[in-house]
C-alpha positions, 0 to 999 in steps of 0.5 A: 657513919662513913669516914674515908681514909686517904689511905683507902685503896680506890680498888676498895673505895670503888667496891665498897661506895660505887658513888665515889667515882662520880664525886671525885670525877669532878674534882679530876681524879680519874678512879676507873681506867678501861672499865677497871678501878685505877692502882693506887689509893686515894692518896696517891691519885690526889696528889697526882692531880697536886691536890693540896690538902688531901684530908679535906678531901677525904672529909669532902669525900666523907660527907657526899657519902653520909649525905648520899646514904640519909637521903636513901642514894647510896649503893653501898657493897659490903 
């Protein structure tokens, strides 16, 4: 099972689960910047979107990824 933390580095979280950036592209946060992953973890590029409850997002987060990965649509990097 996928949990991502708030803490995650987008750097990493972008690696690791490519399909993040599309999830979180629709919520406004920006993850890639000149074809790069953005500085910063997640966290941190919530709250500058002023995303109130940043857990509730990582849960969101989460689950798209748990779905995305029982449905056989995840690409996931080690």
């Amino acid at each position: 099972m996928i949990e991502i933390d708030p803490k995650i580095a987008i750097e990493d979280l972008v690696e690791k689960y490519p399909a993040a950036v599309k999830f979180l592209s629709k919520r406004g946060i920006v993850c890639i910047v000149c074809g790069e992953p953005a500085w910063g973890t997640l966290e941190e590029m919530a709250r500058e979107k002023n995303v109130e409850d940043i857990e509730e997002l990582a849960a969101e987060l989460s689950e798209f990824l748990n779905e995305a990965q029982q449905k056989g649509e995840l690409e996931r990097r080690l």
